[in-house]
C-alpha positions in Angstrom: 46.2 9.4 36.3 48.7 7.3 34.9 50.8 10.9 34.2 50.5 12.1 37.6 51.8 8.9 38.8 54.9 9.0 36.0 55.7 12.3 37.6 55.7 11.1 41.3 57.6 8.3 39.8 60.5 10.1 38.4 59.7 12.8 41.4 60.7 10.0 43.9 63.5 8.4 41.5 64.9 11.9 41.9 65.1 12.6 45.3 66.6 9.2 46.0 69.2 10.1 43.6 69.8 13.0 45.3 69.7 11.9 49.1 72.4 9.0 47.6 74.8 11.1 45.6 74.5 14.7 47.7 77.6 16.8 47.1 78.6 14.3 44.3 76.4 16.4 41.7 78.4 15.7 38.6 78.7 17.1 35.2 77.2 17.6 32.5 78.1 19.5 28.8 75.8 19.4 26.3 77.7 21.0 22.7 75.4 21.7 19.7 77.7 23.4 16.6 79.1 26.9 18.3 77.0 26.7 21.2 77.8 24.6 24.8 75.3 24.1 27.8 77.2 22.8 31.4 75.0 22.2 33.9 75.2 19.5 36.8 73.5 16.0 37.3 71.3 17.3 39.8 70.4 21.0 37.4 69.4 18.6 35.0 67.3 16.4 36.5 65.3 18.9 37.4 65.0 20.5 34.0 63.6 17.4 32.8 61.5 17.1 35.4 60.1 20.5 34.7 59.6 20.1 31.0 57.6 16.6 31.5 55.8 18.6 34.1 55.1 21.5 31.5 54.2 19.0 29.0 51.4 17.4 30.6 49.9 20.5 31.6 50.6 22.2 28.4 48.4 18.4 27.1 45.8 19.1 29.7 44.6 22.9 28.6 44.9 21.6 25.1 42.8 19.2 25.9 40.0 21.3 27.9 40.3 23.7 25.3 38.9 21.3 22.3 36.6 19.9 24.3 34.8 23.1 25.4 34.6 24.0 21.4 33.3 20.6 20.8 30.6 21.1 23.4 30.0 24.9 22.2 29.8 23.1 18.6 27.7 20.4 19.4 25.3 22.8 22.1 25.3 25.1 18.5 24.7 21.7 16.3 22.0 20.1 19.0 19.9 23.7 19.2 19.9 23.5 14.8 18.7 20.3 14.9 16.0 20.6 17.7 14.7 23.8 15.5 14.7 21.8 12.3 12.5 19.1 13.7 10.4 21.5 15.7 9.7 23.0 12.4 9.6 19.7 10.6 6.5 18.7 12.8 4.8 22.0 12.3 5.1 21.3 8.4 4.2 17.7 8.6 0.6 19.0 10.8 0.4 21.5 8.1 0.3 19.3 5.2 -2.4 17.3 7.2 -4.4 20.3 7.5 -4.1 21.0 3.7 -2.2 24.5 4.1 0.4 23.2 1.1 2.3 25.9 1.2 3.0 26.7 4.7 3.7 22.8 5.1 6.7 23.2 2.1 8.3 26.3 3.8 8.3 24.9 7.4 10.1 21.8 6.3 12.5 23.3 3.8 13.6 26.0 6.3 16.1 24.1 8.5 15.9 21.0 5.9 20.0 20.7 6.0 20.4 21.2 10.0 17.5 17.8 10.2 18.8 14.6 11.0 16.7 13.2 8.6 16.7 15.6 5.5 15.1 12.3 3.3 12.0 13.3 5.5 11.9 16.8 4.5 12.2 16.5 0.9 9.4 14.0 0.9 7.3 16.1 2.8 7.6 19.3 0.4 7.6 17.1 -2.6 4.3 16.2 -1.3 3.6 19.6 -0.9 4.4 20.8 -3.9 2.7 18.3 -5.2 -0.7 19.3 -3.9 -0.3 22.8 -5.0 0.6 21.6 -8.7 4.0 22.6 -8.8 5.7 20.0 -10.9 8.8 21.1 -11.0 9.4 22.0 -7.4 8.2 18.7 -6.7 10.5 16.9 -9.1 13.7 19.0 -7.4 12.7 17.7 -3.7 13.2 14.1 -5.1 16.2 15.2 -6.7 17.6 16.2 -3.3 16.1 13.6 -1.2 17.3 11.2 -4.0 21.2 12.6 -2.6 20.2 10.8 0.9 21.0 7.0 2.0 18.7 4.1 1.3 15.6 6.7 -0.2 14.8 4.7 -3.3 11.8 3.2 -1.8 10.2 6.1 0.4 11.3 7.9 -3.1 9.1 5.1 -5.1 6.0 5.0 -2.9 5.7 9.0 -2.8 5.8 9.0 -6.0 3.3 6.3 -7.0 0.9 7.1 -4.7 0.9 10.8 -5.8 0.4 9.1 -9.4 -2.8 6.9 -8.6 -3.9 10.2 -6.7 -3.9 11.7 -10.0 -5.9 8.6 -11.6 -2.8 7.8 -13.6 -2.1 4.4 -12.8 0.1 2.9 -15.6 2.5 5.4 -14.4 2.2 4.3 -11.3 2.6 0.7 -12.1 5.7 1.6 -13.8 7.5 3.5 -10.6 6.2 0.8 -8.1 7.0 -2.0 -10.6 10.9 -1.2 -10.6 11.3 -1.5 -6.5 9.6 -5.3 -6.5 13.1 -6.8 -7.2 14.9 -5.0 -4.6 11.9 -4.7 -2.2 10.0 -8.0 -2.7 8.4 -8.2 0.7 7.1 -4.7 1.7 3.5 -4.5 2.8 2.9 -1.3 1.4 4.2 -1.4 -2.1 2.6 -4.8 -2.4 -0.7 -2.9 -1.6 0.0 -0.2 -4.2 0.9 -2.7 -6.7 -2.8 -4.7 -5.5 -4.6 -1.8 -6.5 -2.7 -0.4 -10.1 -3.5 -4.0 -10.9 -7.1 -3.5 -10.0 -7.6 -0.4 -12.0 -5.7 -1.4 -14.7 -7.5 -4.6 -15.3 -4.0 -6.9 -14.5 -5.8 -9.5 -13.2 -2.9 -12.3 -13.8 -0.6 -10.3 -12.4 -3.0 -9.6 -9.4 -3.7 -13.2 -8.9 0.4 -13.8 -8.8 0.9 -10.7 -6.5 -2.1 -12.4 -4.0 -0.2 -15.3 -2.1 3.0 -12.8 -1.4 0.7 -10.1 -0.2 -0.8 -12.3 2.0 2.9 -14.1 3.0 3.0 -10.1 4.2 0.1 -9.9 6.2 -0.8 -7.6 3.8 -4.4 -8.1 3.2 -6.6 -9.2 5.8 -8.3 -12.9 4.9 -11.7 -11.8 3.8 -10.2 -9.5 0.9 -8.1 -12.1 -0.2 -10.9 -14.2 -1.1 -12.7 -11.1 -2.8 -9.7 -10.2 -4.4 -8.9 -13.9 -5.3 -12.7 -14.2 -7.1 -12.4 -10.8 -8.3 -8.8 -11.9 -10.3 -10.3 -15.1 -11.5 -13.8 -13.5 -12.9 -11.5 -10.9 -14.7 -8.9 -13.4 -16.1 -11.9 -15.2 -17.7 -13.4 -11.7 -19.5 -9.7 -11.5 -20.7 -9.1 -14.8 -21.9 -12.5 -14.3 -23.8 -11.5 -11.1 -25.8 -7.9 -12.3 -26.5 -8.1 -16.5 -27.3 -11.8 -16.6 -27.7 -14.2 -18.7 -25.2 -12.4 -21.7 -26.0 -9.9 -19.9 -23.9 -12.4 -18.7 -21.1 -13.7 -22.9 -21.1 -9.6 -23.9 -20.7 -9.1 -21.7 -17.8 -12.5 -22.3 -16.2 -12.3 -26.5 -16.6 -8.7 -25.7 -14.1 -10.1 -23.9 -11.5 -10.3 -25.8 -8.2 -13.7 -27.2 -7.1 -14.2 -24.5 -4.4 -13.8 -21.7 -6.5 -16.2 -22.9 -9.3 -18.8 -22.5 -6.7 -18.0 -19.2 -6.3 -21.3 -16.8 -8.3 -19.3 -14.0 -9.4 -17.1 -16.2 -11.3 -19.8 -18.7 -12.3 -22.2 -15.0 -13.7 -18.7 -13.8 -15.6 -17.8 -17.3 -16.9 -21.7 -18.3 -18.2 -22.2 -14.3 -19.3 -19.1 -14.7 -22.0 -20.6 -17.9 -22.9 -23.7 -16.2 -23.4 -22.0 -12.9 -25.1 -19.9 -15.5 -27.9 -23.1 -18.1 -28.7 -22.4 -20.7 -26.3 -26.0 -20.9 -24.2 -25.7 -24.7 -24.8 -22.6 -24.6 -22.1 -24.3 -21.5 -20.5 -27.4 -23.4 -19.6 -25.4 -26.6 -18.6 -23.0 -24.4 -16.4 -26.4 -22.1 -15.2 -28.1 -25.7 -14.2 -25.4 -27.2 -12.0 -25.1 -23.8 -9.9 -28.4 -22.8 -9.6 -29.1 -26.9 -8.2 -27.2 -25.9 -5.1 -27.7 -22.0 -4.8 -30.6 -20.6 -6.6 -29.6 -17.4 -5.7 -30.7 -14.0 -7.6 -27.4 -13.7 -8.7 -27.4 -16.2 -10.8 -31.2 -17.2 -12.0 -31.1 -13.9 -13.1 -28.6 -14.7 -15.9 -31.5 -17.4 -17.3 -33.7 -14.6 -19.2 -30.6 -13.4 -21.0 -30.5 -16.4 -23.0 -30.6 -16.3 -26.3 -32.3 -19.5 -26.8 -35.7 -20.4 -28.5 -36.6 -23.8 -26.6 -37.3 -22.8 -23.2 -39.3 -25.6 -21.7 -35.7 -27.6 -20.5 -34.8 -23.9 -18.5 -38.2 -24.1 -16.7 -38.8 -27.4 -16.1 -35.3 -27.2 -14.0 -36.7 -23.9 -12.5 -40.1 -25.5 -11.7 -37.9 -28.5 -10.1 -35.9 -26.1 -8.3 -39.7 -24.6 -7.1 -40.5 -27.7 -5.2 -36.8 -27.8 -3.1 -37.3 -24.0 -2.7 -41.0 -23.0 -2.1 -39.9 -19.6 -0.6 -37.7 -18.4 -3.3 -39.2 -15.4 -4.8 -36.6 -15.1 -7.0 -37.7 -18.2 -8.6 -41.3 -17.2 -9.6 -39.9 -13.9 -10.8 -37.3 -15.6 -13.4 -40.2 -18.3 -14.7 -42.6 -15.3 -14.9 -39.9 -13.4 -17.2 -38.9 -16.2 -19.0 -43.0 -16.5 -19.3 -43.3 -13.3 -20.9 -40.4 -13.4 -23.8 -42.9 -16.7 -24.9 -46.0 -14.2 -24.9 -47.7 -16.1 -21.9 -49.0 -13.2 -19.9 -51.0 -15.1 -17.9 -48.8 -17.5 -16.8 -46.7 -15.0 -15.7 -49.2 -12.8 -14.0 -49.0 -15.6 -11.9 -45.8 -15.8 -10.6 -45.3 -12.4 -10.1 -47.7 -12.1 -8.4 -46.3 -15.4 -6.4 -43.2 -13.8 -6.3 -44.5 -10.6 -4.9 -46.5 -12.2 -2.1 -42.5 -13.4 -0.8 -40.9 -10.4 -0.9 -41.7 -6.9 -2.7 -39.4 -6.1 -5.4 -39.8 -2.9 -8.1 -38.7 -4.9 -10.8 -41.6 -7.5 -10.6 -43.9 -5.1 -9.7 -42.6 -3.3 -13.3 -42.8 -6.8 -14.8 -46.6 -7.4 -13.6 -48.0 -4.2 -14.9 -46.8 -5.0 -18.1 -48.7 -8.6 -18.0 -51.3 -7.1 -17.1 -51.3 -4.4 -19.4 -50.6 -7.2 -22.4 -54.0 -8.7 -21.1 -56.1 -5.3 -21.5 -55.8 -5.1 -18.0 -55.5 -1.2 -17.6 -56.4 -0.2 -14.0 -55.1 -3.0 -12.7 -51.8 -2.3 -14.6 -51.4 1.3 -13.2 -52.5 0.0 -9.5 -49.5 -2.1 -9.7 -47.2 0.8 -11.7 -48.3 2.7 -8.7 -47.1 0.4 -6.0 -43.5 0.3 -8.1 -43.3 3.9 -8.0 -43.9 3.8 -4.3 -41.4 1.2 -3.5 -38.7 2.9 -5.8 -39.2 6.2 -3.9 -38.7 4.9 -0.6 
């Protein structure tokens, strides 16, 4: 616009010119080396009009002429990449369906015309993967490695495909290495969770816990599991490498809340039980099972390696009178009856026990009272009834 209007411009400056100086044309000599070019005012005015006039439409089919190749390119350009995706998708299904090697053609066909190659090679390494092609696998990270900001879709194909294959210290090792440069991503915070898991990290796990669930990472019941789980392994650890001095360290620094916890209470009083310590065992065993006299943990009371029993049941028999319905009770006294050769005794709290709820176990533990008392048929009346509830 801005052209047409310099051209009306000097159009207009012309004509004026000319309407002002008519029949006073002038002249004009233009000499370059040998060569001389006359011409009048008005001549060239007009020439110069002319050539702007050429100019800007020599410009304007210039101009139409690129951009109908750029549209031919880009139509040719848009058309590869609407293939390459088309067939991207088909692979991506593919994989889900479990046809590896359909899925690593499809998105390796039109890989370079993709606008997102990264997710190509990730898909074939995955493919290649499945079908056990380790060096096919290792070249499509090599390529995808060539693309922008792939170091951590790189990392968590990699170390997932590891703990697929149960090897989990190599995983650790892959997924390890993005933490300082991805500290806060969900998903290799998860990873990391469960390499730690399997490999028996549980420090590291414990550590890992508040970021993961800074992430919303883990939902707030598997913290707490995970939480117990990471302090009932840390104590097994510190047993086996500083002794159960170690184990009675960590254990006396644990916050109220989670020293009622029973899965840490069974792994803290089983090493004390495992390295001679029933005196703290008992102690530890007493205090728990005075607010929850759960199975869980009277069932860690025959284990003892103890020769005085009448403290452990006269705390069970107290526990008896706050608890009347806790056939878990009778059944502990009853076994704890039988290591002292009491078979009567215990007859009868099995047989106490059993009238609460119906258990295999006691049923087991009865016919063997019974059979230490010459009690035959009654034995394999009760051996029978075990059987029966074991096959149900």
């Amino acid at each position: 616009m801005v052209r047409i209007i310099f051209v009306f411009v000097v159009l207009g400056l012309g004509l004026f010119a000319g309407t002002l100086f008519a029949g006073q044309q002038g002249y004009v000599l233009i000499s370059i080396a040998d060569y001389t070019i006359e011409m009048s005012v008005t001549t060239l005015v007009i020439f110069v009009v002319a050539a702007l006039v050429g100019l800007f439409l020599l410009e304007m089919v210039i101009k139409r002429s690129v951009r109908i190749t750029n549209a031919t390119w880009n139509w040719f350009s848009i058309r590869k990449q609407r293939r390459a995706r088309r067939f991207t998708n088909e692979g991506i299904v593919k994989l889900i369906e479990g046809d590896w090697q359909t899925a690593e053609k499809k998105v390796t066909r039109w890989s370079k015309s993709h606008d997102m190659p990264l997710l190509c090679y990730l898909v074939a390494a995955e493919a290649a993967h499945e079908q056990g092609k380790t060096q096919k696998r290792d070249h499509y990270f090599e390529l995808a490695a060539e693309q922008q900001d792939s170091e951590l879709a790189i990392g968590l194909t990699k170390g997932k495909q590891h703990m697929t294959d149960g090897n989990f210290a190599s995983a650790f090792d892959i997924l390890s290495s993005l933490t300082h440069s991805h500290p806060n991503n969900p998903r290799l915070l998860t990873l990391l969770k469960t390499c730690y898991i399997q490999l028996g990290c549980w420090q590291p796990l414990l550590d890992l816990l508040p970021n993961l669930k800074r992430v919303k990472g883990v939902e707030k019941d598997e913290y707490h599991k995970l939480l117990v789980m990471g302090h009932s392994g840390r104590i097994a650890e510190l047993a086996t490498q500083q002794g159960i001095d170690g184990s009675i360290r960590y254990w006396d620094k644990l916050p109220k809340s989670l020293k009622g916890e029973s899965q840490i209470i069974v792994a803290f009083v089983s090493e004390l039980i495992n390295r001679g310590a029933d005196a703290t065992a008992i102690t530890v065993l007493k205090e728990a099972t005075q607010r929850n006299p759960i199975a869980e943990l009277l069932n860690i009371y025959p284990t003892l390696n103890i020769t005085d029993w009448h403290p452990v049941i006269s705390h069970l028999k107290s526990l008896q009178k706050r608890y009347s319905d806790n056939g878990d009770l009778d059944s502990v006294i009853g076994q704890i009856l039988m290591t002292e050769g009491k078979w009567s005794e215990a007859q009868g709290y099995f047989e106490s026990a059993l009238k609460i709820r119906p258990d295999a176990h006691d049923y087991g533990q009865l016919a063997n009272a019974l059979h230490k008392q010459d009690y035959t048929n009654a034995a394999n009346e009760v051996s029978q009834k075990a059987l029966l509830l074991l096959s149900k």
